[in-house]
C-alpha positions as a printed Julia matrix, in Angstrom:
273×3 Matrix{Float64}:
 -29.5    -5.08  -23.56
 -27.75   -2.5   -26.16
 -26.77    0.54  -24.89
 -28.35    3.76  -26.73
 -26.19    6.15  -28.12
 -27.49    8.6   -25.15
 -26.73    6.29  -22.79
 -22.85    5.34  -24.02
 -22.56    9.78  -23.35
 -24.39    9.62  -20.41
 -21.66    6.81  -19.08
 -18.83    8.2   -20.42
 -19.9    11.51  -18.82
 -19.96   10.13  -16.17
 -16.66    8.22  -16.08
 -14.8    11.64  -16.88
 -16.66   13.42  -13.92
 -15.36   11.0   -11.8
 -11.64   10.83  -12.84
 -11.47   15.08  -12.77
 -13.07   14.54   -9.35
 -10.11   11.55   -8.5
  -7.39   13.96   -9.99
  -8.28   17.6    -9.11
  -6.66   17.25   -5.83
  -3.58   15.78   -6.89
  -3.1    18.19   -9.84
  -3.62   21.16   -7.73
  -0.54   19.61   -4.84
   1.35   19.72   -8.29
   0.36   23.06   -9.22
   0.5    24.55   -5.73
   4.43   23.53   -5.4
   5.06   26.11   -8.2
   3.14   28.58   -5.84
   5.34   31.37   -3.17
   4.49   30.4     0.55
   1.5    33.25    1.1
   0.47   32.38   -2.4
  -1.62   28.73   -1.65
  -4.4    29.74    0.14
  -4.48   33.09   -0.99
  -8.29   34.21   -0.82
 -10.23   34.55   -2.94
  -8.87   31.41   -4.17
  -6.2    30.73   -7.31
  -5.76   27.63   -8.99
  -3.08   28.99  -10.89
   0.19   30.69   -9.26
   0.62   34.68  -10.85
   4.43   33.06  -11.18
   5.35   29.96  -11.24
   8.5    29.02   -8.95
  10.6    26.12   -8.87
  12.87   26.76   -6.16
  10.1    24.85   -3.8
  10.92   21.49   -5.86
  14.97   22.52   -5.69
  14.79   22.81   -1.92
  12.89   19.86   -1.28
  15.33   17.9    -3.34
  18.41   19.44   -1.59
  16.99   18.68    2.31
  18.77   15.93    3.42
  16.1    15.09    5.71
  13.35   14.52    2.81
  15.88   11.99    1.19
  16.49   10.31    4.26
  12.79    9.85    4.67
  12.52    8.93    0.97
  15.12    6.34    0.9
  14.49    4.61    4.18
  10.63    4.68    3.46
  11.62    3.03    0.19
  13.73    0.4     2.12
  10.86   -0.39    5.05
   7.83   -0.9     1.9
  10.54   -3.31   -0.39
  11.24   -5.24    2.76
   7.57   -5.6     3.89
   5.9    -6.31    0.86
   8.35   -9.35    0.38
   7.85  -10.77    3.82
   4.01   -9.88    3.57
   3.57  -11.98    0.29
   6.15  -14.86    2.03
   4.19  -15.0     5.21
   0.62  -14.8     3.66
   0.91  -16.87    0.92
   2.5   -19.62    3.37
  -0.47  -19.12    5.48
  -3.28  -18.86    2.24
  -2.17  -22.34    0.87
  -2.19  -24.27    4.28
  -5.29  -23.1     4.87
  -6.64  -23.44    1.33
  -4.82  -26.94    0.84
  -4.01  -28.93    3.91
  -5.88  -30.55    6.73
  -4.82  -30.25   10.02
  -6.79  -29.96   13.4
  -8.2   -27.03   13.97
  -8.15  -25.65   10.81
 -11.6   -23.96   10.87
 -10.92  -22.72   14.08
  -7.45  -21.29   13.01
  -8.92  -19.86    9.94
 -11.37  -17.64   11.63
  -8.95  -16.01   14.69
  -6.46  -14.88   11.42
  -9.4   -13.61    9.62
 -11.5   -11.92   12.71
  -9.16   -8.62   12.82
 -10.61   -7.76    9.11
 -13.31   -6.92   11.07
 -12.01   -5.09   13.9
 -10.82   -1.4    13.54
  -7.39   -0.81   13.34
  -7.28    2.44   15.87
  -9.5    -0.52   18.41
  -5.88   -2.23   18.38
  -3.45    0.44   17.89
  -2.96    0.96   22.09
  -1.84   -2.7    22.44
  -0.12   -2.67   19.88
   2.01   -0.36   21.07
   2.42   -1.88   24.46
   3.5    -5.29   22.45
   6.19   -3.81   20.71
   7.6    -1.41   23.81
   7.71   -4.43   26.05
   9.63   -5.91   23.24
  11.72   -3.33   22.98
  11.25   -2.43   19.45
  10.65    1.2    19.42
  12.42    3.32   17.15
  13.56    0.03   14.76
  12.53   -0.37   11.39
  11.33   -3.58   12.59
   8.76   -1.72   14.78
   7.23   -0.27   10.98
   7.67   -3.85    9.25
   6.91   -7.26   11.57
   3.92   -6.13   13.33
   1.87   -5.85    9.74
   3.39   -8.54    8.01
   0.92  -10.98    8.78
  -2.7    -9.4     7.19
  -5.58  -10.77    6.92
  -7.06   -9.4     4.16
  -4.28  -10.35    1.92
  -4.32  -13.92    3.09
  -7.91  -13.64    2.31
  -7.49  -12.98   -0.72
  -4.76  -15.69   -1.91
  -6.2   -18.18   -0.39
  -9.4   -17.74   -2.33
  -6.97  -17.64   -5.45
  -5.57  -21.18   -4.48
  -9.15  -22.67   -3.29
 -10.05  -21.86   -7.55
  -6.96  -24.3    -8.48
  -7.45  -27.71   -9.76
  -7.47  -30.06   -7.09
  -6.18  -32.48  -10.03
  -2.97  -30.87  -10.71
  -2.31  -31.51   -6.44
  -3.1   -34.71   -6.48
  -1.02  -36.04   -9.17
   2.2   -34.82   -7.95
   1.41  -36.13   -4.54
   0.76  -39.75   -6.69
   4.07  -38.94   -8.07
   5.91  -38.13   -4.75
   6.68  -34.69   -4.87
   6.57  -33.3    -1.23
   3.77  -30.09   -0.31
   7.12  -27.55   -0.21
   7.8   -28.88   -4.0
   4.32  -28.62   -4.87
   4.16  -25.0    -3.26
   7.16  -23.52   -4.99
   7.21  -25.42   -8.72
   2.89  -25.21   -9.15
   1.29  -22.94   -7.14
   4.0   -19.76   -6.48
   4.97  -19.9   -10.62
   1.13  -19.49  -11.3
   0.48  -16.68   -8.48
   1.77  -13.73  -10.42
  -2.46  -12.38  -10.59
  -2.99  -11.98   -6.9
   0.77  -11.23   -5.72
   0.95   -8.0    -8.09
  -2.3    -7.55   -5.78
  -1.15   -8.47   -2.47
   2.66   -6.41   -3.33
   0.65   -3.44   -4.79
  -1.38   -3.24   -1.68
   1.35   -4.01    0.98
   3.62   -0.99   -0.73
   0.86    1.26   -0.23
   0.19    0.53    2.9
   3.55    0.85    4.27
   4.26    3.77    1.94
   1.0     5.75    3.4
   0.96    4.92    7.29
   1.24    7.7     9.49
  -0.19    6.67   12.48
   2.16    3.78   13.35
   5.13    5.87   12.82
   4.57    8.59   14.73
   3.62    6.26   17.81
   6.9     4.32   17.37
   9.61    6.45   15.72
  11.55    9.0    17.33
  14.8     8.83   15.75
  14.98   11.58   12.72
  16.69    9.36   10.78
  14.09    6.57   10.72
  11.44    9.49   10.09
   9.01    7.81    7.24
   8.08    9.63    4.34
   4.8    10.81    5.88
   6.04   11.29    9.27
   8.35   13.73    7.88
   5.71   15.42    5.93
   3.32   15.45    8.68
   6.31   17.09   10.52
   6.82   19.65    8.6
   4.24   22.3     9.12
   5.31   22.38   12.85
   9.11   22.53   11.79
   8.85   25.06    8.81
   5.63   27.59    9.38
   3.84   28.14    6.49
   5.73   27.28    3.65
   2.98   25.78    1.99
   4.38   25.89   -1.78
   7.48   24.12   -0.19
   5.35   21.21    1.31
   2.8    20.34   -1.8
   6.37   20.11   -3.39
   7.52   17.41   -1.22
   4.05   15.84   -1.08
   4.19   15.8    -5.03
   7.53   14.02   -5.01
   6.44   11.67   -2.08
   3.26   10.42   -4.47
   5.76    9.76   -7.67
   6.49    6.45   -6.55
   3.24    5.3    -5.63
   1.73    6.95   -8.8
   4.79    5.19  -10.97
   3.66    1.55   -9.61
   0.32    2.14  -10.43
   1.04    2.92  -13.73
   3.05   -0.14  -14.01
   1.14   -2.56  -12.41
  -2.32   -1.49  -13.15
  -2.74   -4.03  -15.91
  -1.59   -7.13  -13.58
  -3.87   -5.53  -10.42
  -7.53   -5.76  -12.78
  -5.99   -9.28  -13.65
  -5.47  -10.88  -10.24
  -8.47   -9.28   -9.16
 -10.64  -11.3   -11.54
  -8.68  -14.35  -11.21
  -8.77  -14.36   -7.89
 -12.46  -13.85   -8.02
 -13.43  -16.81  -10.54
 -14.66  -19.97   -9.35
């Protein structure tokens, strides 16, 4: 069918509507950084500060705390997206490629908590890791969610769409499944890891929960623990937390930027059969 002229405005329209709607919020944390602490919700509401202040971005910058919670925040998502994409892609190609007993069986208990709420889990979760003794780790904020469903979900479907072909002749020619893991299907897995990593940062970057059930110890304080935090610790210096929320969204704003591109791609690859 070809689109009418009236129709192409009437789309675009409504493309625009949505992305002022998606970045409204986010440009108004910017703005409201610039704003004095009585100044963000001033009523009748301001979009706008009368004068805009930067000292809220300089004292963010200079609390040791907020770096802390950057850096180690930083550390926790690196480390957990690599063992989430290690672990899950392990898991998606035994269960996409080999036959072992089970294996239907197997495949639905690692896929059944995609369908159970995490909050349903959260309490034994917790009693897990305290009997293990891994409160107030990092370990406590990375091993727990390493293994995901929904990410090995979602390779797995990538390698089910490979050529069964391109298996089968290096098996012919000897080459053993670990060779056949790491020289075909990890060099052609770029599409749904830049998926998988993208997601895996995020979700480590953006818990809250978790953390404040687990961590106690200021110094292992994650990014939004601290900023969750901070209301209780500092009153009502509002301009002084948008500022550190701003700053806290940078990264996961920069990697979207980056790896938008490589995110529609694995989507759609993973997707084709």
């Amino acid at each position: 069918m070809t689109s009418t002229p009236l129709f192409r405005a009437a789309r675009l329209a409504l493309v625009a509507l949505i992305a002022i709607s998606a970045l409204l919020p986010l440009a108004w944390m910017l703005i409201a950084g610039f704003k004095g602490k009585n100044e963000v919700l001033r009523s009748p509401f301001q979009f706008f500060p009368e004068i805009w202040i930067v000292d809220n971005y300089a004292s963010i910058l200079q609390d040791p705390q907020f770096l802390m919670a950057m850096g180690v925040t930083f550390l926790g998502a690196v480390i957990f997206t690599v063992l989430s994409l290690t672990v899950n892609s392990f898991a998606a190609y035994a269960f996409a490629r080999l036959d072992f007993r089970g294996k239907r069986f197997w495949w639905l208990y690692c896929i059944t908590p995609m369908f159970i709420p995490a909050m349903a889990i959260l309490l034994t979760s917790f009693v897990v890791v305290s009997n293990l003794g891994m409160l107030n780790t990092l370990a406590v904020l990375i091993i727990p969610g390493v293994a995901a469903a929904a990410q090995m979900f979602f390779i797995r479907q990538f390698y089910l769409n490979m050529p069964v072909a391109i298996e089968e002749a290096a098996l012919i020619d000897g080459a053993s499944r670990w060779k056949i893991f790491t020289t075909i299907f990890l060099p052609q897995s770029q599409g749904p890891f830049v998926v998988v990593g993208v997601a895996s940062y995020l979700a480590y970057w953006n818990a809250y929960v978790w953390p404040i059930l687990t961590i106690q110890d200021p110094n292992l304080f994650q990014i939004m623990q601290y900023l969750g935090n901070f209301r209780s610790d500092r009153g009502n210096e509002w301009g002084l937390l948008m500022a550190g929320s701003t700053l806290a969204a940078l990264p996961t704003i920069a990697l979207l930027l980056v790896f938008q591109r490589y995110i529609v791609n694995g989507v759609r690859l993973a997707g084709m059969k």
